[in-house]
PDB file as gemmi writes it, atoms N, CA and C in Angstrom:
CRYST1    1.000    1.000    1.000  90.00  90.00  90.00 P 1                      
ATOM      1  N   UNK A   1      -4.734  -7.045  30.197  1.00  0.00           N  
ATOM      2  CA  UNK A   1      -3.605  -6.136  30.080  1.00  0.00           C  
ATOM      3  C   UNK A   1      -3.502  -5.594  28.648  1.00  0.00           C  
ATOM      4  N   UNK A   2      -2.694  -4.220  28.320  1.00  0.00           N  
ATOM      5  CA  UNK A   2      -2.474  -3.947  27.267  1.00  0.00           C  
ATOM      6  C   UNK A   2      -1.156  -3.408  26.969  1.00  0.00           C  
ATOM      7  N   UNK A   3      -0.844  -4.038  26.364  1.00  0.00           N  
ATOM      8  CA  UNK A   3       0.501  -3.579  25.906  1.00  0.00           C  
ATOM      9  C   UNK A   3       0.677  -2.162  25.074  1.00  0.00           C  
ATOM     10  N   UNK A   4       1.829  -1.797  25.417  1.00  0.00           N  
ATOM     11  CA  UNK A   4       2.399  -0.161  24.765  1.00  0.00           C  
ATOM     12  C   UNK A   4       2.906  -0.685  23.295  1.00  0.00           C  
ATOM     13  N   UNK A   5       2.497   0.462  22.374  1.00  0.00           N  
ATOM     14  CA  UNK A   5       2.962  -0.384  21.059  1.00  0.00           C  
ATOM     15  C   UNK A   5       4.085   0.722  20.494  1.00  0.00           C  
ATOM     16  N   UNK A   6       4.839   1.051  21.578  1.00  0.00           N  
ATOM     17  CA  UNK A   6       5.911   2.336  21.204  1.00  0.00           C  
ATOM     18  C   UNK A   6       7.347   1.335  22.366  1.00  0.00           C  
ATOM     19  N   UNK A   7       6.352   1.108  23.487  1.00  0.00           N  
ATOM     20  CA  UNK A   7       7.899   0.754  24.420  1.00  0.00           C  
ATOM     21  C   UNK A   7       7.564  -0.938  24.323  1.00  0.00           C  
ATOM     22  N   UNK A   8       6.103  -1.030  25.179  1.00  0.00           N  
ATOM     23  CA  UNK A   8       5.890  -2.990  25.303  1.00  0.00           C  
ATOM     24  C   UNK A   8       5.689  -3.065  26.660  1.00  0.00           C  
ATOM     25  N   UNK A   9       5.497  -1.614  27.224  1.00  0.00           N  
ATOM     26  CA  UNK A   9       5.024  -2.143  29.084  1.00  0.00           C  
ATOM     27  C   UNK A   9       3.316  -2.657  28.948  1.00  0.00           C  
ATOM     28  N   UNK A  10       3.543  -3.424  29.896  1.00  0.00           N  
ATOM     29  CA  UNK A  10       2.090  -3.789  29.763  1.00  0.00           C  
ATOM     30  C   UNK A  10       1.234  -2.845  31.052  1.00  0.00           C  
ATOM     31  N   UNK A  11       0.024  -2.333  30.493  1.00  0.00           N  
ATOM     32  CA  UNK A  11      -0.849  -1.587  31.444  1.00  0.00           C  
ATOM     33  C   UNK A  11      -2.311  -1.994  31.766  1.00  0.00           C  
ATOM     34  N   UNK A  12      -2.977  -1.461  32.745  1.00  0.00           N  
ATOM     35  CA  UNK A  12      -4.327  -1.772  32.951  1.00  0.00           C  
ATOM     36  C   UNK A  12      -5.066  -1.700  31.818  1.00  0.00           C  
ATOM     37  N   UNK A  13      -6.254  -2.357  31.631  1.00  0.00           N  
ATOM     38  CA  UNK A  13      -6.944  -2.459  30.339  1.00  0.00           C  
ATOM     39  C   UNK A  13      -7.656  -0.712  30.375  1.00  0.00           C  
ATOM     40  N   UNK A  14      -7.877   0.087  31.548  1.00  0.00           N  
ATOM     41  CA  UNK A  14      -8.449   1.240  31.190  1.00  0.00           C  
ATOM     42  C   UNK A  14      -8.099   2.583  31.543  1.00  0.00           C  
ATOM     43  N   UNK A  15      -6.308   2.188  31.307  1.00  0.00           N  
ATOM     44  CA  UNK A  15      -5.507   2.993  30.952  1.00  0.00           C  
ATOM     45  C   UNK A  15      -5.493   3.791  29.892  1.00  0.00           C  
ATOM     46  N   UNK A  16      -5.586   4.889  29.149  1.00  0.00           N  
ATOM     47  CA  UNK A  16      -5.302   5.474  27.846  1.00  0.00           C  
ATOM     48  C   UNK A  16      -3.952   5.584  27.579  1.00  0.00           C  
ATOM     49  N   UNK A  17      -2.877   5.958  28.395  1.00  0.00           N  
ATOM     50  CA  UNK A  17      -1.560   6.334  28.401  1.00  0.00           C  
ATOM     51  C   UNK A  17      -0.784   5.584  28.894  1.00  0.00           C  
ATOM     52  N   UNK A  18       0.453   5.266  27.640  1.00  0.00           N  
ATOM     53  CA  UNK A  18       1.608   4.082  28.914  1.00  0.00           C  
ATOM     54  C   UNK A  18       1.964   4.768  30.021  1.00  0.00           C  
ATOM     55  N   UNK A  19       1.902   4.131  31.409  1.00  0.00           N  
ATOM     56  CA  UNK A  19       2.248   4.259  32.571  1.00  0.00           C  
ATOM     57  C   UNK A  19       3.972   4.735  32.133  1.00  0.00           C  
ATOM     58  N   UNK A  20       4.702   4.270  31.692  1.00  0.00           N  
ATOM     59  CA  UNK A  20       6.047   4.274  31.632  1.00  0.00           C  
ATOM     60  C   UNK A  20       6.733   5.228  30.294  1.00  0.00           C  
ATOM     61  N   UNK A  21       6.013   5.425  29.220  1.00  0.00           N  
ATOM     62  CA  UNK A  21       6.746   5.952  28.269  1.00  0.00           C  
ATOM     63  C   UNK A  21       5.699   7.213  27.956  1.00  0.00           C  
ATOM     64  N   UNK A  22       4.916   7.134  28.385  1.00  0.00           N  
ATOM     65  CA  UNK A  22       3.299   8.216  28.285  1.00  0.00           C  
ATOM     66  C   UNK A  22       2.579   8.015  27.015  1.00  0.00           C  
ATOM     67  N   UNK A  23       2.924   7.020  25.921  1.00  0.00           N  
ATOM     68  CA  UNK A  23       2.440   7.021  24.424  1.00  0.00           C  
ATOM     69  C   UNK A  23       1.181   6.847  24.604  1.00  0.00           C  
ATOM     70  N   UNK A  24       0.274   7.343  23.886  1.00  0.00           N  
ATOM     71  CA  UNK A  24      -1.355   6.923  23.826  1.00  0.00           C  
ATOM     72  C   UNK A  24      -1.032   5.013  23.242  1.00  0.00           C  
ATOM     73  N   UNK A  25      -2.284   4.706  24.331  1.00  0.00           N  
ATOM     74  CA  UNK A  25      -2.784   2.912  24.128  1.00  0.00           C  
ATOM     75  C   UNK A  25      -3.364   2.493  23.044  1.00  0.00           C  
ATOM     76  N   UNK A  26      -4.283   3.524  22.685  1.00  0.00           N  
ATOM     77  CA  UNK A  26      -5.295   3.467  21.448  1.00  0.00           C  
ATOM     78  C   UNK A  26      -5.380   4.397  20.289  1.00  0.00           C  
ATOM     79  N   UNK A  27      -5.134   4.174  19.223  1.00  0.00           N  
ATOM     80  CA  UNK A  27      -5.620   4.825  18.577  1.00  0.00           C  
ATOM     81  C   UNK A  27      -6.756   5.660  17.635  1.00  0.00           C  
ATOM     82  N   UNK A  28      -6.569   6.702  17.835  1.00  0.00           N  
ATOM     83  CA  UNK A  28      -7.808   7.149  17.281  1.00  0.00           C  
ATOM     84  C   UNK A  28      -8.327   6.765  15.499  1.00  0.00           C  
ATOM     85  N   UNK A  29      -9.576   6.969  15.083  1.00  0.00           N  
ATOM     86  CA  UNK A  29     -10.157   5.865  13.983  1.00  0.00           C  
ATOM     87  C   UNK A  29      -9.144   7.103  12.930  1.00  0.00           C  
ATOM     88  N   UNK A  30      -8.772   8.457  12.753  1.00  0.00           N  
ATOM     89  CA  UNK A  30      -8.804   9.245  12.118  1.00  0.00           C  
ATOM     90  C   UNK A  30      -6.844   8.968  12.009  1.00  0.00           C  
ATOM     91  N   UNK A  31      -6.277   8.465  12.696  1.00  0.00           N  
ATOM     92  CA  UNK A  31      -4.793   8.337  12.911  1.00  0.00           C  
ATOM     93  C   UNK A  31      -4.884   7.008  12.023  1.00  0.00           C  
ATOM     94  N   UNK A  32      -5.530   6.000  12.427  1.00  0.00           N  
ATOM     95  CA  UNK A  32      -5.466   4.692  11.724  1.00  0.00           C  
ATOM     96  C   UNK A  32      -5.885   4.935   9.760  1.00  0.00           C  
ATOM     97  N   UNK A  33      -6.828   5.438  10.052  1.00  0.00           N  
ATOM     98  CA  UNK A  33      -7.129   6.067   8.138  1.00  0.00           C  
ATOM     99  C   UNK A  33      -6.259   6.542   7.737  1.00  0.00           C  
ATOM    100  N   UNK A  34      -5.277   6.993   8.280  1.00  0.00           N  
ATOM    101  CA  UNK A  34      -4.129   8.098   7.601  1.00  0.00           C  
ATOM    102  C   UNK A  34      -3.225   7.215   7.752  1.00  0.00           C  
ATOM    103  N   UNK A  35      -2.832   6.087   8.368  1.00  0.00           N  
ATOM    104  CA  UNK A  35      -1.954   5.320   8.169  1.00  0.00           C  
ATOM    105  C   UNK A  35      -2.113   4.235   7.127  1.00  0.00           C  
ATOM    106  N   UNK A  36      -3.651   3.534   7.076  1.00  0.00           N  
ATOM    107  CA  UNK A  36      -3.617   2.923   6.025  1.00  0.00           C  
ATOM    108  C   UNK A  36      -3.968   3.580   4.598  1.00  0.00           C  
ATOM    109  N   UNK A  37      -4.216   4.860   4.335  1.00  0.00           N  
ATOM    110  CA  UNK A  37      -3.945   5.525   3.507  1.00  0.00           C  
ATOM    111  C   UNK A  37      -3.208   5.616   2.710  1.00  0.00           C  
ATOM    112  N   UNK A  38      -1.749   5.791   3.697  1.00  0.00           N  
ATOM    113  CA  UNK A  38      -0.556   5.925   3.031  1.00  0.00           C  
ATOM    114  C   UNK A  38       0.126   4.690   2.471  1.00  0.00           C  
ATOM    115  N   UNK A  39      -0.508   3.812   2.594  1.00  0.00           N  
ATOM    116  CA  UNK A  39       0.367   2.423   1.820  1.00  0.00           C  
ATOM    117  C   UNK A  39      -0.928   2.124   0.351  1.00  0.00           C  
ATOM    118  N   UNK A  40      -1.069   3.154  -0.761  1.00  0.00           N  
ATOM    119  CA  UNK A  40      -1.985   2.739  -1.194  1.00  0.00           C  
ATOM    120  C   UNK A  40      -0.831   3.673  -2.446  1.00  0.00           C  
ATOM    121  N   UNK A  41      -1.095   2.972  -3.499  1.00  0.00           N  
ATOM    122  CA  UNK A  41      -0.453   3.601  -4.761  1.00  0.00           C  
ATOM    123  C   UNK A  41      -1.643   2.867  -6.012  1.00  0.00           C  
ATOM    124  N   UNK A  42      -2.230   4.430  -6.747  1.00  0.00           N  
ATOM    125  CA  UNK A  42      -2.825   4.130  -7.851  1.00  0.00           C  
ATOM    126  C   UNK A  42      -4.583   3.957  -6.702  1.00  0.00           C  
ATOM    127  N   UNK A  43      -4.706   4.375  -5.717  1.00  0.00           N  
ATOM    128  CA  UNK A  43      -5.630   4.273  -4.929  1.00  0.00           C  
ATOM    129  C   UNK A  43      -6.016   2.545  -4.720  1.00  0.00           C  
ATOM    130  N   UNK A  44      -4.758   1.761  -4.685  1.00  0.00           N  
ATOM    131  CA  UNK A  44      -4.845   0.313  -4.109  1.00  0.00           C  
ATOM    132  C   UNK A  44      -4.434  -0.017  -3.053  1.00  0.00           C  
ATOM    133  N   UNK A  45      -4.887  -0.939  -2.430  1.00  0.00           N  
ATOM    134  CA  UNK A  45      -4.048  -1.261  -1.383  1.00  0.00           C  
ATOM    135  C   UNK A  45      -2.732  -1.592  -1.207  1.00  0.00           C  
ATOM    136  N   UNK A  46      -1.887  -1.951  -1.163  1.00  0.00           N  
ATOM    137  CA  UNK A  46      -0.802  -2.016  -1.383  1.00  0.00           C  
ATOM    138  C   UNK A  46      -0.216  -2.390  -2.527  1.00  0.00           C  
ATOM    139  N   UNK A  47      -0.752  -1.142  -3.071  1.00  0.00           N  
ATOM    140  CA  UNK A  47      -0.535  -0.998  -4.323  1.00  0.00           C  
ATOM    141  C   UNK A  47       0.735  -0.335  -4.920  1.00  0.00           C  
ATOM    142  N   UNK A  48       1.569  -0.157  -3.843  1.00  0.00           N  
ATOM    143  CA  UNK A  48       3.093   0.432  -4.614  1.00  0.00           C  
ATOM    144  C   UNK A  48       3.556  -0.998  -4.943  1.00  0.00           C  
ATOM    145  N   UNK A  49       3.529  -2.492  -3.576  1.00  0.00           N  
ATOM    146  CA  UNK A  49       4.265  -3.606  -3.994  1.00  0.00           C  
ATOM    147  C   UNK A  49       3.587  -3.504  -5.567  1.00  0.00           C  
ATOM    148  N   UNK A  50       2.515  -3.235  -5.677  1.00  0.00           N  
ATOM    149  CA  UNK A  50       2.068  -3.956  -7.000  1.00  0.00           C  
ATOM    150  C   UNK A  50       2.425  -3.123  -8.291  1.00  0.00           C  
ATOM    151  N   UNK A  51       2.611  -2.069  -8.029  1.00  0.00           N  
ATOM    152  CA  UNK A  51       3.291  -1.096  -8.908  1.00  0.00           C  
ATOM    153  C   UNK A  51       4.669  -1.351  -8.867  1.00  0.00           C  
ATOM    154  N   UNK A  52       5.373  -1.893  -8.231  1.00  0.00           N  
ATOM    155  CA  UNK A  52       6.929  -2.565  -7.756  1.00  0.00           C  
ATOM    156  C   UNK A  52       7.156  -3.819  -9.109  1.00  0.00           C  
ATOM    157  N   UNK A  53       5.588  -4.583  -8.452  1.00  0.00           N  
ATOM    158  CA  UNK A  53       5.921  -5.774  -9.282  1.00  0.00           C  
ATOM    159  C   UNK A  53       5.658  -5.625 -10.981  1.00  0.00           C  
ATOM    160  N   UNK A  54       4.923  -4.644 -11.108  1.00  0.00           N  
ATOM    161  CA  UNK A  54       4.682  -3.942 -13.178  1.00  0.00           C  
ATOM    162  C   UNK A  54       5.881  -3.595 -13.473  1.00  0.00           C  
ATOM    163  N   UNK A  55       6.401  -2.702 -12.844  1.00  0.00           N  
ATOM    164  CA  UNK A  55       7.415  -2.119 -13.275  1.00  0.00           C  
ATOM    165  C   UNK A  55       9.084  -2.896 -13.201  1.00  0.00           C  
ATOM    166  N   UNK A  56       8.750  -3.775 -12.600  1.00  0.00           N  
ATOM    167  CA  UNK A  56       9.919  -5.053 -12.520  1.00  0.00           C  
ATOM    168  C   UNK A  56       9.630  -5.952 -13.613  1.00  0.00           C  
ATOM    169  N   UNK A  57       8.677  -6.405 -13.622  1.00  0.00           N  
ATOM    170  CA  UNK A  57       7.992  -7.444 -14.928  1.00  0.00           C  
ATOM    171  C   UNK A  57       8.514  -6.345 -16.201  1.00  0.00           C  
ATOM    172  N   UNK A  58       8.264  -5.317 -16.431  1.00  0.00           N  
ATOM    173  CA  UNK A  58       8.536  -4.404 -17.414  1.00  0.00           C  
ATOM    174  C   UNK A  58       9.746  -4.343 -17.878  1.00  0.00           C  
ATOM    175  N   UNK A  59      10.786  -4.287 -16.639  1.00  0.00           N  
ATOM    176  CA  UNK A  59      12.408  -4.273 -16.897  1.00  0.00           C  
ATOM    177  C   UNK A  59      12.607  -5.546 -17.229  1.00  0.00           C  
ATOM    178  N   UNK A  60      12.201  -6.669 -17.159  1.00  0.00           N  
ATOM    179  CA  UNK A  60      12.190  -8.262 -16.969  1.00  0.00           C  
ATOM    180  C   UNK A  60      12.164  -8.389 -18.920  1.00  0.00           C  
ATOM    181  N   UNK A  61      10.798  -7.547 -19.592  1.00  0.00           N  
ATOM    182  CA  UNK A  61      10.548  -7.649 -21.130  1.00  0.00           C  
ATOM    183  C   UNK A  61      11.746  -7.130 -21.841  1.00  0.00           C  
ATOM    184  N   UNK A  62      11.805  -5.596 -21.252  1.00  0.00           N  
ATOM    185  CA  UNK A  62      12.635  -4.897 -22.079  1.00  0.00           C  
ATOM    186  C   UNK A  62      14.145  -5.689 -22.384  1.00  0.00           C  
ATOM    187  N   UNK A  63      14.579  -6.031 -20.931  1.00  0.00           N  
ATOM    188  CA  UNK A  63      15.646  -6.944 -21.181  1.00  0.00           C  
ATOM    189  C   UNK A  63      16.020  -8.542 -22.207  1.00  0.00           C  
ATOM    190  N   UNK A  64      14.716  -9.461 -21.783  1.00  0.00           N  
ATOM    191  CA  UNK A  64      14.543 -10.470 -22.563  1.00  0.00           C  
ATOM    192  C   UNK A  64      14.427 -10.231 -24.667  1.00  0.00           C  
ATOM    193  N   UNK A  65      13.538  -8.365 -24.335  1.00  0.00           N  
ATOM    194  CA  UNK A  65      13.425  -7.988 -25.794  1.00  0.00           C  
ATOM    195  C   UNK A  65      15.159  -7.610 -26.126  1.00  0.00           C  
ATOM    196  N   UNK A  66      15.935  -7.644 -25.771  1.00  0.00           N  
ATOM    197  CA  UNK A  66      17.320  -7.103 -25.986  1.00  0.00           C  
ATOM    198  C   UNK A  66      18.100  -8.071 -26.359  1.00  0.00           C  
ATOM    199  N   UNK A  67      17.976  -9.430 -25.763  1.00  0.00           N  
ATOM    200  CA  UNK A  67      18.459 -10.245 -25.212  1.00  0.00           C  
ATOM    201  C   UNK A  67      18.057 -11.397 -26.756  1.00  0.00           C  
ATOM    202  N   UNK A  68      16.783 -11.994 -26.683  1.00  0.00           N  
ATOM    203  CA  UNK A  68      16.540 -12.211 -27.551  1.00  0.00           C  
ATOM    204  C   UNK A  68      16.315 -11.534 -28.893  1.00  0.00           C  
ATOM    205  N   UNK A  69      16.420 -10.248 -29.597  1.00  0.00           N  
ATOM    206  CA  UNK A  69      16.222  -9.886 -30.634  1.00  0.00           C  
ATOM    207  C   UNK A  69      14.630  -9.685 -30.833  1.00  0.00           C  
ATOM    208  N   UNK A  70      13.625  -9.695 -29.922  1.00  0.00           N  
ATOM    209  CA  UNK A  70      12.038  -9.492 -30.635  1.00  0.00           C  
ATOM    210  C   UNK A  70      12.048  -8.365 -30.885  1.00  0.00           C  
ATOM    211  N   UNK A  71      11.284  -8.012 -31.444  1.00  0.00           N  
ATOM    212  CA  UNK A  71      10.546  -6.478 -32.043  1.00  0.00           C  
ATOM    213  C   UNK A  71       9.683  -6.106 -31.745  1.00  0.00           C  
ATOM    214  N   UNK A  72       9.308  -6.494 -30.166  1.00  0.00           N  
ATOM    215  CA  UNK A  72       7.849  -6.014 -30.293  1.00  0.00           C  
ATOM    216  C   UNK A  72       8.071  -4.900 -29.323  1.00  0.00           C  
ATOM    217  N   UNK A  73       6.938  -3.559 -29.332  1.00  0.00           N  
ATOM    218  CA  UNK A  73       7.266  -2.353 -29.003  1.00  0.00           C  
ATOM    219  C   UNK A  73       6.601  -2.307 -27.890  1.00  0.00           C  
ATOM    220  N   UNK A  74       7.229  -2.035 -26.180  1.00  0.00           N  
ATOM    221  CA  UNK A  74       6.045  -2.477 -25.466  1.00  0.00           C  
ATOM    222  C   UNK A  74       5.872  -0.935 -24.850  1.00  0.00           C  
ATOM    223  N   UNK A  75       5.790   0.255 -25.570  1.00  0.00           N  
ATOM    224  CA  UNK A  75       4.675   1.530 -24.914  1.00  0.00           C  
ATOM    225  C   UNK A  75       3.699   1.202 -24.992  1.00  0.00           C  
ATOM    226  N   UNK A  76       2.545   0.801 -26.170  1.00  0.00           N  
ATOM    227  CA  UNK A  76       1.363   0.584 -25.493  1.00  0.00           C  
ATOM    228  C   UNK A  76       1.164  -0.831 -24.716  1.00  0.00           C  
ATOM    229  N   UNK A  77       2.058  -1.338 -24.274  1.00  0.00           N  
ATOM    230  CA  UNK A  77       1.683  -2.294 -23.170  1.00  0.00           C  
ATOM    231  C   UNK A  77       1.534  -1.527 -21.749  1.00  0.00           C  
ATOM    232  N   UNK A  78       2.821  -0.740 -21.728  1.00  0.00           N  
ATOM    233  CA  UNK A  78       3.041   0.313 -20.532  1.00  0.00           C  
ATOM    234  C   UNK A  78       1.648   1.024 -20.405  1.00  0.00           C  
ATOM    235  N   UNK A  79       1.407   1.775 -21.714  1.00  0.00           N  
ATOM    236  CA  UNK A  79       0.350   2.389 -21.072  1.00  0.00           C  
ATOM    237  C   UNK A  79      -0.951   1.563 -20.787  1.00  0.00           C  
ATOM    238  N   UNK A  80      -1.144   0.530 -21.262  1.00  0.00           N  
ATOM    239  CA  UNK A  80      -2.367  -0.377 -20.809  1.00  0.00           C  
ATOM    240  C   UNK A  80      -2.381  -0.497 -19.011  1.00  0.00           C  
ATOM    241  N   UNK A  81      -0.846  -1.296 -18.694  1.00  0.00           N  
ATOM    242  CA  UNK A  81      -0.731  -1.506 -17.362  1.00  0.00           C  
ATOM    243  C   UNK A  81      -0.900  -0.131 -16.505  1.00  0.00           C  
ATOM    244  N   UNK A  82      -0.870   1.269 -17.117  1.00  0.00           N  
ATOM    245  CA  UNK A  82      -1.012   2.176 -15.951  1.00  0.00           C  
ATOM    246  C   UNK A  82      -2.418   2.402 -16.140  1.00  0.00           C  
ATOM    247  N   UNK A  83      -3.133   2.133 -16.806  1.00  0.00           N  
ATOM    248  CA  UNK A  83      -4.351   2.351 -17.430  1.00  0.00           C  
ATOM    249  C   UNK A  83      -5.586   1.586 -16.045  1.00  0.00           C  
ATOM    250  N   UNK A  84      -4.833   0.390 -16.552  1.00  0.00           N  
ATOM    251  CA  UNK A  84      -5.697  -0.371 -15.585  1.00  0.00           C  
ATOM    252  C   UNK A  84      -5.588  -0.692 -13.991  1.00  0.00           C  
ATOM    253  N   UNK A  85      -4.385  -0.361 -13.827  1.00  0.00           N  
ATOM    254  CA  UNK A  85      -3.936   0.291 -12.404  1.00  0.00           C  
ATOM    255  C   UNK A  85      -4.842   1.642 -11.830  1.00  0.00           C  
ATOM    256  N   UNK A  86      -4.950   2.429 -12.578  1.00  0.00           N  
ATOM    257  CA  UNK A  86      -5.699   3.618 -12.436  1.00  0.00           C  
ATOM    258  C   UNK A  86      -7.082   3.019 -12.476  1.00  0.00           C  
ATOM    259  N   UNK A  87      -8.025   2.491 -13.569  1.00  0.00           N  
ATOM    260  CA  UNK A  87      -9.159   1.975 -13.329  1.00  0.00           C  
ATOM    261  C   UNK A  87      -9.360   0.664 -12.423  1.00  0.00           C  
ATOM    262  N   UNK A  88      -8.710   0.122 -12.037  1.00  0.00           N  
ATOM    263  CA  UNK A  88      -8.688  -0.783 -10.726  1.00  0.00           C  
ATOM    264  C   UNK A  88      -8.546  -0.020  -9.423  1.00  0.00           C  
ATOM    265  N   UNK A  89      -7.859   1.318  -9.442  1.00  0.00           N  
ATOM    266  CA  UNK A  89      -8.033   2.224  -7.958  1.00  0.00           C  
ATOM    267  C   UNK A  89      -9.096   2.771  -8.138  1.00  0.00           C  
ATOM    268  N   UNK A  90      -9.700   2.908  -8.621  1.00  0.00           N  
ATOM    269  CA  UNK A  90     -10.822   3.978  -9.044  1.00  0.00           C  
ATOM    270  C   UNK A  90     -12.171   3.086  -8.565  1.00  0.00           C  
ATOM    271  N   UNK A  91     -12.443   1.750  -9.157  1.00  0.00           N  
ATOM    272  CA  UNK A  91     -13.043   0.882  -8.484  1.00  0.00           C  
ATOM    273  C   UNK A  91     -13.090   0.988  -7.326  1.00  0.00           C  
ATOM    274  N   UNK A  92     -11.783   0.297  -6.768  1.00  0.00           N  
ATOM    275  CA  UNK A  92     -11.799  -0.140  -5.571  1.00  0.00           C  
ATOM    276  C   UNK A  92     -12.107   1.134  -4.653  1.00  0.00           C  
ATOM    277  N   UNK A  93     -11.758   2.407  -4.563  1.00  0.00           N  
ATOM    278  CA  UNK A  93     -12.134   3.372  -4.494  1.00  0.00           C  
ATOM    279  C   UNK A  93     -13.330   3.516  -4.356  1.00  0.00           C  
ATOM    280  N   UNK A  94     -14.309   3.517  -5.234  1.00  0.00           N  
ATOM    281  CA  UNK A  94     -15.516   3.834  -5.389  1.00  0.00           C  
ATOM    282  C   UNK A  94     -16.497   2.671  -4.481  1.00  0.00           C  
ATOM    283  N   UNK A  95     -15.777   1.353  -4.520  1.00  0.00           N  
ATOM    284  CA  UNK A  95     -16.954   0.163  -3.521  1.00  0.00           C  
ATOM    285  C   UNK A  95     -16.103   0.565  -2.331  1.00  0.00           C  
ATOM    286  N   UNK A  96     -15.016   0.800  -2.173  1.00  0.00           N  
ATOM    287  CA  UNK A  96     -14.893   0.767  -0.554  1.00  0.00           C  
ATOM    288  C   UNK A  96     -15.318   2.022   0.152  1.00  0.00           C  
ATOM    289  N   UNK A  97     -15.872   3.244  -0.279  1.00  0.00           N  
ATOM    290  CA  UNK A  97     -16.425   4.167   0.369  1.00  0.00           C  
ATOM    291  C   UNK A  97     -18.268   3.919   0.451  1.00  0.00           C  
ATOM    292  N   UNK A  98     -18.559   3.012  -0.309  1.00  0.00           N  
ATOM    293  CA  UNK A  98     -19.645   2.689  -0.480  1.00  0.00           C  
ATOM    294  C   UNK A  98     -20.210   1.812   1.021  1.00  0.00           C  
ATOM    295  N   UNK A  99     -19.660   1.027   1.148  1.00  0.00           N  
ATOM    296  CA  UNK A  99     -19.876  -0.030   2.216  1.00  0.00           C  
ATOM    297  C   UNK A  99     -19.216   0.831   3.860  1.00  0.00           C  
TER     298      UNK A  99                                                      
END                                                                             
């Protein structure tokens, strides 16, 4: 059996279309690329959480730098972390079209 992944009826295995809601069973390879596509920031895989988690760690310094009195200036830290965000998509990028 296969289940509908829009309603949840279950249908014959060589069905294309839910019997009950009409949604396509399968998806095509070109629908699935464009979906995992879109969860990619900096060309990573889920790479917005990870751009979530820089930019939280970042507010995390600036505050502790406030908080405690340090002096240390963190733009070029910022720009390191987008730096290597960008050359880590670029990688990963480059071996995963490879294979």
């Amino acid at each position: 059996m296969v289940y509908c992944p829009k309603c949840g009826k279950d249908n014959k295995e060589d069905t294309r279309y839910c019997v009950n809601c009409g949604s396509p069973l399968y998806e095509n390879a070109s629908v699935r690329a464009v979906r995992e596509k879109r969860d990619e920031c900096f060309g990573l895989p889920h790479g917005s959480a990870i751009f979530g988690l820089v930019f939280g760690l970042i507010i995390i310094l600036f505050g502790a730098r406030e908080l405690l009195g340090w002096t240390i200036d963190f733009g070029p830290f910022i720009i390191i972390v987008i730096g290597i965000l960008i050359v880590a998509g670029a990688i990963y990028g480059y071996t995963s079209r490879k294979s």
